[in-house]
N, C-alpha and C positions, 0 to 999 in steps of 0.2 A: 504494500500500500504506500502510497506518495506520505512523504512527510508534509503534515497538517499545517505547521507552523508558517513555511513557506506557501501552501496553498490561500492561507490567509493571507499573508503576505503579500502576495500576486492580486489577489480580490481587493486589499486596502489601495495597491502603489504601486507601477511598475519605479516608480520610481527609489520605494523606499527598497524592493526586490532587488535591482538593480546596485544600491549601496554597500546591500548586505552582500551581494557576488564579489565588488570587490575587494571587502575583506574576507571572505569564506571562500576560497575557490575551491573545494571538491563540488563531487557532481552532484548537482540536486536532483536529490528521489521524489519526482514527479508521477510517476507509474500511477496508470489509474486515473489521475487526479480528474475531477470536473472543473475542466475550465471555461467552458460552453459562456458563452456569449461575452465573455470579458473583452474591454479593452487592452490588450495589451503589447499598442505599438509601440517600439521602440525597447524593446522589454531584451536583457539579456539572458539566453538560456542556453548559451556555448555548452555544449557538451553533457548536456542534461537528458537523464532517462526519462522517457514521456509516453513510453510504453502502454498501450490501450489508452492513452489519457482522451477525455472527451474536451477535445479544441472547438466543436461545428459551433457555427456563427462567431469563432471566436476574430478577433482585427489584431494580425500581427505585424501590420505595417512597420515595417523597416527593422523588425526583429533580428537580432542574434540567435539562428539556429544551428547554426554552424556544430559537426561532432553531434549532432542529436540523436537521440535512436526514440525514432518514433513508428517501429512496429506495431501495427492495431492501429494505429491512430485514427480517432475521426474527425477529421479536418474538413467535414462537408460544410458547404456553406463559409467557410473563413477565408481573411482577405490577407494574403500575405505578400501585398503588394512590397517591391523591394526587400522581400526580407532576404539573406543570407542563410541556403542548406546546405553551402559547401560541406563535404566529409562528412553529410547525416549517414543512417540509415533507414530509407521509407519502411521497409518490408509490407506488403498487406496494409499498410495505411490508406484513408480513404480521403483521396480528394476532391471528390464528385462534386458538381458548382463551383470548387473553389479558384479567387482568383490569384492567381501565381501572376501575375504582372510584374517582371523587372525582375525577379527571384533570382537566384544564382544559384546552380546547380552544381559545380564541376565536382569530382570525384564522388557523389551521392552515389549508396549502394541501394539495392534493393527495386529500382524505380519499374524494372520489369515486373513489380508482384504485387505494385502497389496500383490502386484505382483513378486514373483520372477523366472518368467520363465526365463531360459536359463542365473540365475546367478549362478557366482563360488562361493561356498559354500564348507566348509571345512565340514565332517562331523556329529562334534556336534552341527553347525547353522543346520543343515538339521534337526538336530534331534529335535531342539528348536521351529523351523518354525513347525514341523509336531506334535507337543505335541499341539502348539496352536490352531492348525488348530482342532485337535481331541479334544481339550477343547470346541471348540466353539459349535462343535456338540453336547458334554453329555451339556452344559448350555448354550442355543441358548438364546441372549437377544431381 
């Protein structure tokens, strides 16, 4: 289960969240957590387990996702305009509606097993999501 303290945290502030990252840099145990509808642009969450967490309608505009492992995730409906997924891992995350505008992708794992039906995708995410999708097919594991 996500540690409470911090889920509060996140509800009160990105900004006071933000402060406490950094002075605390281990990785914040998010797993699980409901974060469904929060604001939380601009929020740092480099390297943080967010594992099934429920993000849908959440605003991660210009977020630090960077290092995430957001396996499960349900990201339907949330706007993560500009944010930063360089080094996440999607796995099985869902990002159905969601809009990815400006987002950064590069070394993201998973993106072949994650859902993006009916999100906004600039381009070169398409082209990113579809190299992985075609990787997984020449090296099925």
């Amino acid at each position: 289960m996500a540690d409470e303290k911090l889920v509060e945290m996140l509800r009160r502030s990105v900004e006071e969240f933000n402060a406490y990252r950094d002075v605390h840099r281990e990785k914040p145990d998010l797993h699980e957590a409901d974060l469904s509808g929060l604001n939380l642009d601009g929020v740092n969450l480099f390297d943080a387990v967010l594992e099934a967490a429920n993000l849908r309608k959440t605003s991660l505009r210009e977020a630090n996702l960077m290092g995430t492992s957001l396996p499960l995730a349900d990201l339907r409906d949330a706007d993560l305009t500009n944010a930063e997924l360089d080094g996440a891992f999607v796995g099985e995350a869902l990002f159905i509606d969601a809009n990815l505008t400006g987002v950064q992708m590069r070394n993201v794992e998973g993106l072949d097993q994650a859902n993006f039906d009916q999100a906004i995708l600039e381009p070169k995410a398409q082209r990113v999501i579809l190299a992985a999708i075609a990787e997984s097919f020449r090296d099925p594991k």
